[in-house]
Every structure is written in C-alpha cells, then in structure tokens.
C-alpha positions as CSV (number, residue, x, y, z in Angstrom):
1,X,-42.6,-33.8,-23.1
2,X,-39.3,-35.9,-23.6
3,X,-36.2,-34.9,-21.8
4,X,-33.3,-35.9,-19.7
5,X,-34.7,-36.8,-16.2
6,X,-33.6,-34.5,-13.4
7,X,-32.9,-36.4,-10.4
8,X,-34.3,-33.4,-8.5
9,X,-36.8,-30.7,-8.9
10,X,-35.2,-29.8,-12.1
11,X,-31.4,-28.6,-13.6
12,X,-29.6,-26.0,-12.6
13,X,-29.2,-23.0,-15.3
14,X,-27.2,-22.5,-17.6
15,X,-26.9,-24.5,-19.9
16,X,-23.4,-25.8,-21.3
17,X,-21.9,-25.4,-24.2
18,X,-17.8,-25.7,-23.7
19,X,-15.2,-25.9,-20.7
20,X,-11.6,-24.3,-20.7
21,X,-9.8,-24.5,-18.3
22,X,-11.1,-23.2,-14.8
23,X,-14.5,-22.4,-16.2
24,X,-17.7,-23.6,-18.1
25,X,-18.8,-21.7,-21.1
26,X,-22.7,-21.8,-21.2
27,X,-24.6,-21.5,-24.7
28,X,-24.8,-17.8,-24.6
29,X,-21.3,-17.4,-24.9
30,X,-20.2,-16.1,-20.9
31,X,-17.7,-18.0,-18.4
32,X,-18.5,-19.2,-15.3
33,X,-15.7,-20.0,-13.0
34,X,-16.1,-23.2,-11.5
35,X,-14.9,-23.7,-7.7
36,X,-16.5,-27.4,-7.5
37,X,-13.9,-29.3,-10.5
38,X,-17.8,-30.3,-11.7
39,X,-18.9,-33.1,-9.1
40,X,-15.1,-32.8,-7.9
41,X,-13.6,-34.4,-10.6
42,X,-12.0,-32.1,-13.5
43,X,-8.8,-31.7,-11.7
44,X,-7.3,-30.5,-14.7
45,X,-10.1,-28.3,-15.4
46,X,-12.2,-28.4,-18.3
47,X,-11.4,-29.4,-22.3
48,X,-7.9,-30.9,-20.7
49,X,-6.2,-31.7,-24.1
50,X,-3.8,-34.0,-22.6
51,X,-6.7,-36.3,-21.2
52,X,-8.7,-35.5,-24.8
53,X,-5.4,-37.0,-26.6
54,X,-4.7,-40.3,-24.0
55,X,-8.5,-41.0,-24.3
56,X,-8.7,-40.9,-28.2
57,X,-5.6,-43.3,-29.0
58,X,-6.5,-45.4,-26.7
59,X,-10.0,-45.8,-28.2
60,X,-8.2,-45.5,-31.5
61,X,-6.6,-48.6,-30.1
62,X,-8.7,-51.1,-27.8
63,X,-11.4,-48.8,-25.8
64,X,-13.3,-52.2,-24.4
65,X,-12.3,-56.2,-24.7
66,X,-14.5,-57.2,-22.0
67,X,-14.1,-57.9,-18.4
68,X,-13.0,-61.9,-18.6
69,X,-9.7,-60.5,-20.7
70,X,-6.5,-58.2,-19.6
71,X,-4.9,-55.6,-21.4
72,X,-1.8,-54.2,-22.0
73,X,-3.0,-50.9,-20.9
74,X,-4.8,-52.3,-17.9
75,X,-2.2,-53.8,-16.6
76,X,-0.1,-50.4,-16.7
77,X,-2.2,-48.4,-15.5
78,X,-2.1,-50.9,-12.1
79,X,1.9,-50.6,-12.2
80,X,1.4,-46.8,-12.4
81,X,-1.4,-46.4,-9.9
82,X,0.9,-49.0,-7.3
83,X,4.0,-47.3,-7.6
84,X,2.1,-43.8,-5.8
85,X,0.3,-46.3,-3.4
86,X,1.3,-47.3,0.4
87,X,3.2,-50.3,0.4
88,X,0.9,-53.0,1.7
89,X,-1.5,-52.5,-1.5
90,X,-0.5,-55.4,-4.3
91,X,-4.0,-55.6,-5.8
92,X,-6.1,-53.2,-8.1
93,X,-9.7,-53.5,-9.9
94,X,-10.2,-50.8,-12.3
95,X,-14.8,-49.7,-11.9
96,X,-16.5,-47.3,-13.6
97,X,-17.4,-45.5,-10.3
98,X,-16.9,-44.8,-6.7
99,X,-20.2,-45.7,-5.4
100,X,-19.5,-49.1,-7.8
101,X,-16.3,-49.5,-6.0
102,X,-16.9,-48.8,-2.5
103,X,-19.9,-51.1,-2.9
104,X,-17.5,-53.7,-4.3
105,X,-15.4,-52.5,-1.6
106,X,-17.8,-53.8,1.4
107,X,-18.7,-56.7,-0.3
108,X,-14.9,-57.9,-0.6
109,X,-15.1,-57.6,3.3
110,X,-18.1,-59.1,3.9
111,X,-16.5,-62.3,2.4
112,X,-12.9,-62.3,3.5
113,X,-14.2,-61.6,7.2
114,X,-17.4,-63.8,6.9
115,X,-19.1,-60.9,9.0
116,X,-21.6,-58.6,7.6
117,X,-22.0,-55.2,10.2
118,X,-20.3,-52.2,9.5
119,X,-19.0,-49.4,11.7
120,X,-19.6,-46.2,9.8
121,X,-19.0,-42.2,10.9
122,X,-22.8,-40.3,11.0
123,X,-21.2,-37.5,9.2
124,X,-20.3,-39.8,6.1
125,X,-21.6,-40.4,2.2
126,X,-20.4,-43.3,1.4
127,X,-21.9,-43.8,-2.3
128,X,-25.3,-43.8,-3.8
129,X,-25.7,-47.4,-5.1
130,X,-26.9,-50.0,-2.0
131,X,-24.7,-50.5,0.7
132,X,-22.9,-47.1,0.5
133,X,-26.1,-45.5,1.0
134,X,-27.2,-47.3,4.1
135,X,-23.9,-46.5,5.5
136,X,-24.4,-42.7,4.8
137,X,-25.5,-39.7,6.9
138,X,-28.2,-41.4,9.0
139,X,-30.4,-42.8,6.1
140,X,-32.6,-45.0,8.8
141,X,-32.6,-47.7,11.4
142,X,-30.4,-50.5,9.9
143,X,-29.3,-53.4,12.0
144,X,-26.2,-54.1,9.7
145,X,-25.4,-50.8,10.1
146,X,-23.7,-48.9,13.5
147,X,-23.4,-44.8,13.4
148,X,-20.9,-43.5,15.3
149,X,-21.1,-40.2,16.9
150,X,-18.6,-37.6,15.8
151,X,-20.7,-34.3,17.1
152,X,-17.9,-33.7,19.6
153,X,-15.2,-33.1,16.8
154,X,-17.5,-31.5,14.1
155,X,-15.8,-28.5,12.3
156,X,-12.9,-28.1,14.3
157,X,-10.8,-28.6,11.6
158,X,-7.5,-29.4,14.4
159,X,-5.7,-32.6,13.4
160,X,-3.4,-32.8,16.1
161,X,-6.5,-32.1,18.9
162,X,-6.0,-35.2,21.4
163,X,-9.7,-37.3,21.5
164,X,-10.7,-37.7,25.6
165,X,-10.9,-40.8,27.6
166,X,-15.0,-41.2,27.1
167,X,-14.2,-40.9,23.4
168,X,-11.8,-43.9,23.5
169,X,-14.0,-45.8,25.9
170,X,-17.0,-45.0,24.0
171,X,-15.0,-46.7,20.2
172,X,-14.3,-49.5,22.2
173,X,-17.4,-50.3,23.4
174,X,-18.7,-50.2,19.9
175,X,-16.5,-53.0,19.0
176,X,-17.2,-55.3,21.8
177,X,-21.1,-54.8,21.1
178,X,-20.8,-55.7,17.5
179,X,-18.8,-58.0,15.5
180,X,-18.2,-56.1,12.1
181,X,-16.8,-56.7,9.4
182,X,-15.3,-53.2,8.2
183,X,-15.1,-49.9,10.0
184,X,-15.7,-47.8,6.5
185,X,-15.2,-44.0,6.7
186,X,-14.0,-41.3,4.6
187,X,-10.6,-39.7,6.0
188,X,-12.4,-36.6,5.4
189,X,-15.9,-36.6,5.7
190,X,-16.6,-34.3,2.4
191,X,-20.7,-34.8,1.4
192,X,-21.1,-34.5,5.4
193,X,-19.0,-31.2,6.1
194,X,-16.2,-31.9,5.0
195,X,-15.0,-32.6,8.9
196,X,-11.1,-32.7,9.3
197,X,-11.8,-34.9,12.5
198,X,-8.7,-35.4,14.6
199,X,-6.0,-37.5,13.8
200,X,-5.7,-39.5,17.7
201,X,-9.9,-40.3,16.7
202,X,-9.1,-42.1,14.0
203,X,-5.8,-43.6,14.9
204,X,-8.6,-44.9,17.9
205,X,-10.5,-46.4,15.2
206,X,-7.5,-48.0,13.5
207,X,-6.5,-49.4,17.0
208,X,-9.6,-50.9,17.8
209,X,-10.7,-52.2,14.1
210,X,-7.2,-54.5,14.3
211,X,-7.8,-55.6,17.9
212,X,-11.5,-57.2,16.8
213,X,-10.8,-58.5,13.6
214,X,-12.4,-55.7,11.5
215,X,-11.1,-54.5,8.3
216,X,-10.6,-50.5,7.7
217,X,-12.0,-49.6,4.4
218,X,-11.1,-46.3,3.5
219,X,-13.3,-43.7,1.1
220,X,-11.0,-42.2,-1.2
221,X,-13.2,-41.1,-3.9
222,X,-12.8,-37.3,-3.1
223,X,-10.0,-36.6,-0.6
224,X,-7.8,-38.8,-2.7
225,X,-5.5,-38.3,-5.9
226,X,-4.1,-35.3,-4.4
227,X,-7.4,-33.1,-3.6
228,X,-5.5,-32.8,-0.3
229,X,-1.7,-32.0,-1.1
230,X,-1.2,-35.5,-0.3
231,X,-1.9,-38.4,-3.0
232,X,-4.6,-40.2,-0.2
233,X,-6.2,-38.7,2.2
234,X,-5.6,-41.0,5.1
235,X,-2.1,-40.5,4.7
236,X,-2.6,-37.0,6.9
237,X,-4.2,-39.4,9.6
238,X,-1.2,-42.1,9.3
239,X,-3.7,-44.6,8.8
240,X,-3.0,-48.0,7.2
241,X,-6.1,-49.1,5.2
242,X,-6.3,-52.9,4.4
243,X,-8.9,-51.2,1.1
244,X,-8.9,-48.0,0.0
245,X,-11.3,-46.8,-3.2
246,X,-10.2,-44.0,-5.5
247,X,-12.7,-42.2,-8.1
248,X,-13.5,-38.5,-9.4
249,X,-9.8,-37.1,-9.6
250,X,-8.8,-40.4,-10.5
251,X,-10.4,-39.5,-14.2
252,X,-10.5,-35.9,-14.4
253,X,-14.0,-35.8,-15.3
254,X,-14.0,-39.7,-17.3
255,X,-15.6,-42.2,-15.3
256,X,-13.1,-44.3,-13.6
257,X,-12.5,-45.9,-10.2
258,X,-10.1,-47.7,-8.1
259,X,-9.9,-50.7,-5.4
260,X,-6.8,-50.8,-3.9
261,X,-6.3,-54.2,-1.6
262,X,-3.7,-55.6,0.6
263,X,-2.0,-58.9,-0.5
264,X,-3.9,-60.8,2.6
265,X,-7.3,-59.4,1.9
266,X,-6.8,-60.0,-1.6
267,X,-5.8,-63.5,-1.3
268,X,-8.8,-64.4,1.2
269,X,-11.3,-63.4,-1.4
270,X,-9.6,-64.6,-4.8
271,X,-11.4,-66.8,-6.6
272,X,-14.6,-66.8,-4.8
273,X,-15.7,-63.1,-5.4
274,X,-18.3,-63.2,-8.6
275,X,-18.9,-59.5,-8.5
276,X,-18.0,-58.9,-12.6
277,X,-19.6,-55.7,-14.5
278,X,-19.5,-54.8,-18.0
279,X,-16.6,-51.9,-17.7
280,X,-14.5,-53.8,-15.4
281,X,-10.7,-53.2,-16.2
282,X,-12.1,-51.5,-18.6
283,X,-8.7,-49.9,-20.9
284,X,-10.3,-47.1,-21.6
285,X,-10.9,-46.1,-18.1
286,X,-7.3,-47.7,-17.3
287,X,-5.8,-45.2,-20.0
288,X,-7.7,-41.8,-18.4
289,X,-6.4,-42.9,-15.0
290,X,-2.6,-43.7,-16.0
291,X,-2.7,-40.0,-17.5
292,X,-4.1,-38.5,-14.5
293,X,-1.1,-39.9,-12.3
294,X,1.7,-39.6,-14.8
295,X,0.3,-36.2,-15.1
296,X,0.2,-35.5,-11.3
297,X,3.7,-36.7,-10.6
298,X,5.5,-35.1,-13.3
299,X,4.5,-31.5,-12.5
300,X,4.5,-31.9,-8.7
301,X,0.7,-31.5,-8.1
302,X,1.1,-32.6,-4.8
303,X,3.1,-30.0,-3.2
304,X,1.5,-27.4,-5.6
305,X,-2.4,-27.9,-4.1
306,X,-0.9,-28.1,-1.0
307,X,0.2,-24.5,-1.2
308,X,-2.5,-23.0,-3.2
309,X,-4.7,-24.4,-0.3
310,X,-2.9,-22.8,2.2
311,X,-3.7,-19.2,0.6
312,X,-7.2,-20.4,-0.2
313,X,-7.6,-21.5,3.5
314,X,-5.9,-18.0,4.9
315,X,-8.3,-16.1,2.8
316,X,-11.1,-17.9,4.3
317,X,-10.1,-17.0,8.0
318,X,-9.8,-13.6,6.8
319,X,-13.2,-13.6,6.1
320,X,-14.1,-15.3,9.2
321,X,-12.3,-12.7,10.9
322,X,-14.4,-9.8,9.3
323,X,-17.5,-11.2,9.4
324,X,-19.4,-12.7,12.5
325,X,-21.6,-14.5,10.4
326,X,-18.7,-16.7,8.8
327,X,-16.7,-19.3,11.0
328,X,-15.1,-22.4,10.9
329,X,-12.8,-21.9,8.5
330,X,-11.1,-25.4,7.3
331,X,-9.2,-27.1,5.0
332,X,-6.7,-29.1,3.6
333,X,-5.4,-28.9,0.3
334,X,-7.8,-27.7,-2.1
335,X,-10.3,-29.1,0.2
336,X,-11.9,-26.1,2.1
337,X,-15.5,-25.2,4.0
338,X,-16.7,-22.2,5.6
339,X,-19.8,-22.1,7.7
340,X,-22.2,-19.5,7.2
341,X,-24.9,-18.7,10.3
342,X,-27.8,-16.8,11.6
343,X,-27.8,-14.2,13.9
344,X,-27.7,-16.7,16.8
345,X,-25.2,-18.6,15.6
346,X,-27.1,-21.6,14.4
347,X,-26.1,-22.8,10.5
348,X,-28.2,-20.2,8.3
349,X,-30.2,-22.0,4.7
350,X,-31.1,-18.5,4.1
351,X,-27.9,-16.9,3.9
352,X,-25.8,-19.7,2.3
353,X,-28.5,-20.1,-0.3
354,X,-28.0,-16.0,-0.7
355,X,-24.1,-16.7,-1.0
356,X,-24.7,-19.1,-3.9
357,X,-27.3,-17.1,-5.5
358,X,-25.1,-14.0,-5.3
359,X,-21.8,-15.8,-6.6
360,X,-24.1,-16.6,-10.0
361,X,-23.9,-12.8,-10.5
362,X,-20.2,-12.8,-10.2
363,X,-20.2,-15.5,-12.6
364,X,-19.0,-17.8,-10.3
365,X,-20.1,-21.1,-9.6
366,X,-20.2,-21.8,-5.7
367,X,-20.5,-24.9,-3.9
368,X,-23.4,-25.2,-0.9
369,X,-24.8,-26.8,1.0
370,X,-27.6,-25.2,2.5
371,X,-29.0,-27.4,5.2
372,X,-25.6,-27.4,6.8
373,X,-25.1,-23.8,6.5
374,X,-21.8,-24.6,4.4
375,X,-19.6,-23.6,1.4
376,X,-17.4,-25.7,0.0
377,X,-14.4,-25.2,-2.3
378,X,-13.0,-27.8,-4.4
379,X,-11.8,-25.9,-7.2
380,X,-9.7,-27.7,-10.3
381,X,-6.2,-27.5,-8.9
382,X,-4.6,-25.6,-12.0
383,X,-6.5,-22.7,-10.4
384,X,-4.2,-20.2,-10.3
385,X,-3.3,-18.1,-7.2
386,X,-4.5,-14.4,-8.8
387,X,-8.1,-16.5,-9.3
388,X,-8.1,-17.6,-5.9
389,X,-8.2,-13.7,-4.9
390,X,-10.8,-13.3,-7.7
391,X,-12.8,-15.7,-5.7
392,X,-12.4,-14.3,-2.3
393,X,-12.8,-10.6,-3.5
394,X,-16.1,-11.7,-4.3
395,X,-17.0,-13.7,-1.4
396,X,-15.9,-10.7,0.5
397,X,-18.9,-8.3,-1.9
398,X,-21.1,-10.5,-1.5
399,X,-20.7,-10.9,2.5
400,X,-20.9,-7.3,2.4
401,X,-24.8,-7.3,1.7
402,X,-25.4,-10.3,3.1
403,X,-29.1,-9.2,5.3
C-alpha cells in the first residue's frame, strides 16, 4: 500500500482539509481549535492572507536563484530581521530549518573555536538532524557531548530564584574538566518541559562560557520571534549570545530559519565555512520572514502575547488551585505548561493522555506530552482573550472527570 510515511506508529486523526484562523478545518467539515500554532509555527494562525499574498509575488517574482547569488529581497529581509536583533549581531544566513540552522550553528563554533565538546542542558531538544540530536534530552553516552544537571530548578517557573553556591561550584567545575567549544541551550527549554530555569543559572553559564573561551549559542527556534512577549527569548535572562538561531515563528508555518552571528564570530569563520545547501538565502524564505517581522512590529505583537499570556497563565493557576492533580503552573508569553499527576504526586501518562483525548471531544486540539505528565500551550497569538476562556472552561470539564 503506497502512502505518506508516518514517522511514528501512524497520523493522528483528522484529516485536514483548510485552516482559518485559530483552527484547522478537517474534511468533514468541523473546527478544531488549535492551541499548539501546528508544530509552533502558525503565529498568525492558519490561511494568514497576508503571508498567502508576500509569498505569491515574491514567487511571482524570483522564488529561488541559488545559493552562490544575493537577492534584493534577501538582503532585506537581513536589514529587517537586524534592526529587531541585539546589537552585537551583524551577520545573518537565511536556512530552511531550525534543526538545519542550529546544526550550522555548532558547526560555525566548532571552527571559529577549533574545539569540538559542547556543554548542553539535559532538559534540552536541540534539533533532529546530527549534532542537535546528540545534544538533546540524554540520547546516549557521547564523549563530545557534557549534560548538565538542571533537576534542582525543574518546573519552578521563578526567574528571579537565586542559584546556590554548589550550583555555581558545580558550572565551574564543568568548564575546567572540559574544553568546549559552545555552551548550546535553549533559553527556555520547550521539547524538555518547557523549564523557565532561573535567570542567576544562566547568567552562571554566560559567566563561565566567557571566562574559558566557549561560545554561547542560543536555541531560538521556539521561544523566539515573540512566543514569549519578548522578540528573543534570552532577552528575559539578559543573556548576550555570540549565535542565536531563529525558526518556526520566524515563517508562520513556511519553512524558514535564522543564524544570527556576532561580527567576531563571523569574521573568524568567513571564508573557510563550506557548509552551502540548496535553499540557502533562499528569497522565498527571505520574503515569508520579512512579513512575519514587519507584521509583528507594526501591530505591537510583542506587548500583546505578553498580556494574553498573562491571563492564559492566571487561568492555569486557577486550575492548579482547584485541582490537586494539576500543579506547576508556568509560563511566559504564550509559552505555558501545566503538570498533570497521579495520586502520589508523581507525573501521571494516564491522565494527561485522558486530558488530550478528552479535549478531542471539545474540539480542541491539546498539546502533551505524556511521559512528562505535561500540557503545553502554544496557541497562534491572534488568539483572542474570550478563546482563551473557551479553552480553560474546557480544561476545567474535563478535569472534572478526570478518574
């Protein structure tokens, strides 16, 4: 039998026909509403005529002229995506995706440090092509690779909690056991729990990557463009990246990514980095991405997810508060978890798995993960606030009968 190949068991029901808006349409005609933006991209939601309209004149007009040339709208979209960055970025390479970019990413350090270890955080995803995926949630034993414990700070969700002494000491003695080339973490470990780990641990990091020579790469593929009221993520933390890689909101749902480099890393590496794919600087890419930005900055996105997550985040400690089987309410931006657990307060497959089934009957589509007895809400961020309560009314139901 010939069909698309499902990367696990098998696809998800139903099938779709159409988005608008906050929700996906399936073939049968009935709305879903979708609180994961897709894989965490459709910022804009779904059937976004703007982004329709910005990618059809630009394939109208050039949509590929190979990754040896420049184009006009390549080399706009890098004055756009610049002028929201921190200062001390001067150079951009437009990829087709995040795991594409961060790999890129590590291998740009790799050269311009002539070191090859990282320093990664064992909550972390990190990408799915190579060396992403060895640096992500504990795949195996890899002696380029050094996991470092955050069990201490998991779900706390406090930014402004102070790290202790044995935390600092243990950092540093990472660093004078290895000799890496990049500490490369997510500011907000999403695929992992999304963990809001405190700000001190990774200002520690920061600290100790510039006294040994490493260079911070930071993951921005789903806490950036704004996911967290801020346009980057590690701009809660006050982190200075030397690389920082944007993808998924970067698009709104077209594959696009983002490496962001400082003029010293960028300098070390030009000319002698050979790493060239077909889509590189690609304009049509470069066109989605300059939309999503203009787009963001003209109607004040920014400040706009940052208050719709605080109500979604109050509604989720509401529910924590009624339910002893719901805790660790966290968030920022429309960036949000909730743990769901057992009756000994261990993380509970059964129940969240129960959740997510549930929210299906309420026509809702519900992020899980069930292993880590977590939901997750990413939701498009021109979700408005009277579907927000929509949501929660029916998380609240649904807790209701929980067994």
């Amino acid at each position: 039998m010939k069909s698309l190949f499902a990367t696990s068991v098998s696809f998800l029901r139903p099938i779709w026909s159409q988005g608008q808006g906050c929700y996906l349409i399936s073939e049968e005609g009935k709305r879903y509403f979708d609180l994961e933006s897709g894989t965490w991209c459709a910022i804009f939601g779904h059937g976004d005529q703007g982004l329709a309209l910005a990618l059809k004149k630009q394939a109208e007009d050039l949509a590929h002229c190979g990754s040896l040339y420049l184009s006009r709208t390549a080399i706009q979209a890098t004055e756009t995506l610049l002028s929201i960055a921190p200062p001390q970025f001067s150079s951009v390479v437009w990829l087709a995706s995040g795991s594409e970019a961060m790999d890129w990413a590590m291998q740009v350090a790799r050269l311009a440090t002539g070191k090859r270890k990282f320093l990664v955080l064992d909550c972390g995803f990190l990408g799915s092509t190579d060396l992403p995926f060895r640096g992500s949630l504990h795949r195996k034993e890899d002696p380029e690779f050094t996991f470092l414990d955050t069990s201490k700070y998991l779900y706390n969700g406090d930014l402004n909690l102070e790290i202790d002494k044995e935390t600092k000491k243990h950092i540093n003695s990472q660093f004078k056991e290895n000799d890496f080339a990049a500490l490369v973490i997510e500011a907000i470990p999403v695929s992992g729990g999304i963990n809001i780990l405190p700000r001190s641990f990774l200002k520690a990091l920061e600290e100790a990557c510039r006294k040994n020579g490493a260079l911070l790469i930071l993951d921005e593929v789903t806490c950036g463009m704004c996911r967290t009221g801020m346009w980057f993520g590690f701009q809660w933390f006050d982190l200075e990246p030397d690389i920082a890689v944007l993808g998924k909101a970067l698009g709104s749902g077209y594959p696009v990514s983002a490496l962001l480099m400082k003029e010293e890393v960028a300098r070390e590496v030009e000319g002698r980095i050979g790493r060239v794919q077909s889509h590189q600087n690609d304009p049509l890419g470069a066109a989605a991405a300059r939309y999503v930005i203009n787009r963001l900055k003209s109607e004040g996105f920014p400040k706009m997810v940052q208050e719709k997550g605080e109500f979604l985040l109050k509604g989720l400690e509401n529910l924590e508060s009624a339910f002893p089987f719901l805790s660790h309410a966290r968030g920022l931006g429309l960036l949000a978890a909730l743990q769901v657990l057992d009756d000994e307060g261990k993380p509970s497959k059964e129940r969240t798995e129960y959740f997510q089934s549930r929210a299906l009957e309420f026509s809702i589509l519900l992020g899980a993960k069930p292993a880590l007895g977590l939901l997750r809400f990413l939701p498009p961020y021109i979700i408005s606030f009277e579907e927000i309560e929509c949501a929660l009314k029916a998380l609240k139901e649904i807790a209701e009968t929980v067994p």
